[in-house]
N, C-alpha and C positions, 0 to 999 in steps of 0.2 A: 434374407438378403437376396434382394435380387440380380443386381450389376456389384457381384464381390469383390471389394476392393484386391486390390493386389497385394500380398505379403511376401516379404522376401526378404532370407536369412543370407548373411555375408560370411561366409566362412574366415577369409581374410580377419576379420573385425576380431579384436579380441573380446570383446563380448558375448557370453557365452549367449548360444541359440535361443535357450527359453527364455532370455532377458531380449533377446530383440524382439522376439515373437509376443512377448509378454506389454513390452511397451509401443509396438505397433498399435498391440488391440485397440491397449488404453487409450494410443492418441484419436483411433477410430472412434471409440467410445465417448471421448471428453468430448469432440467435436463436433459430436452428433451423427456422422456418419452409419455409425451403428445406432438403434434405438431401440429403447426397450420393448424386448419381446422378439426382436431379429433373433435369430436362433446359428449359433456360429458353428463352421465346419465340422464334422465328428471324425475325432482323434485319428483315426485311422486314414482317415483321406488327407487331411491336410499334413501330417506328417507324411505322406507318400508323394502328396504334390511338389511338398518344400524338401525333400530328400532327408528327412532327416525318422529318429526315434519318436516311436507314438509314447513313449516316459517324458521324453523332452514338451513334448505337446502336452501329454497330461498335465506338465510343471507347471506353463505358462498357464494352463487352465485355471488351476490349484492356484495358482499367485493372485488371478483376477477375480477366485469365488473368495479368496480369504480376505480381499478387501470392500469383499459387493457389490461389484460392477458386473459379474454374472454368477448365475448359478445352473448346480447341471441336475440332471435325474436323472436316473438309471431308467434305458427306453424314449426319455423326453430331448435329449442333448442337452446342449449347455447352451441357455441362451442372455441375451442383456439383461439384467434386473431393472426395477424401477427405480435402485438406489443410485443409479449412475451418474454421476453428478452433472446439472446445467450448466454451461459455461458463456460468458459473457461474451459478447462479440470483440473485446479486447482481448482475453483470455483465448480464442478460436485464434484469432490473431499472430498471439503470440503462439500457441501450439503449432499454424502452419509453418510458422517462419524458425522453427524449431525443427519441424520436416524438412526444410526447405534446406536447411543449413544438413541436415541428414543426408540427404540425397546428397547435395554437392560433396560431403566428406567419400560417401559410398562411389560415385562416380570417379572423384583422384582416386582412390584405393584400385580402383578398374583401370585404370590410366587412361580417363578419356575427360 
């Protein structure tokens, strides 16, 4: 990844951490923003960027290797697999508009 999307955990939200981190990815991935063979942050750093447990990061990792949307090696990191699914320009669509409505929930939760 070159210009890394931004991720970002709401403590507020009652959603636990590796479920927001978890479905970040994915909407990254569904959308194409991520693509196969991008190679995603290693455990240690992104759990220190987003303030949180490198177990929590490992989870969300473990969630996206057990459905194939990435896999990791030991030395290689964890990167996009080719399994990630394509998604239609309707489909992108509705996933932004799915962000979109996310962000506005996470902004009231901010009070702004």
């Amino acid at each position: 990844m070159t210009d890394r999307p931004v991720l970002r955990v709401v403590t507020d939200d009652p959603t636990p951490p590796y479920e927001q981190l978890r479905r970040q990815l994915q909407g990254l991935i569904e959308a194409g923003v991520l693509s196969t063979g991008d190679r995603l942050p290693p455990l240690r750093q992104l759990a220190s960027d987003l303030g949180l447990a490198v177990n929590t990061v490992a989870r969300a990792y473990r969630e996206l290797e057990a459905v194939g949307m990435v896999s990791s090696r030991r030395g290689g990191g964890t990167r996009v697999t080719h399994n990630a699914p394509h998604v239609s320009d309707a489909e992108r669509l509705r996933l932004l508009q799915q962000q979109a409505a996310t962000f506005v929930q996470q902004a009231r939760l901010l009070g702004t």
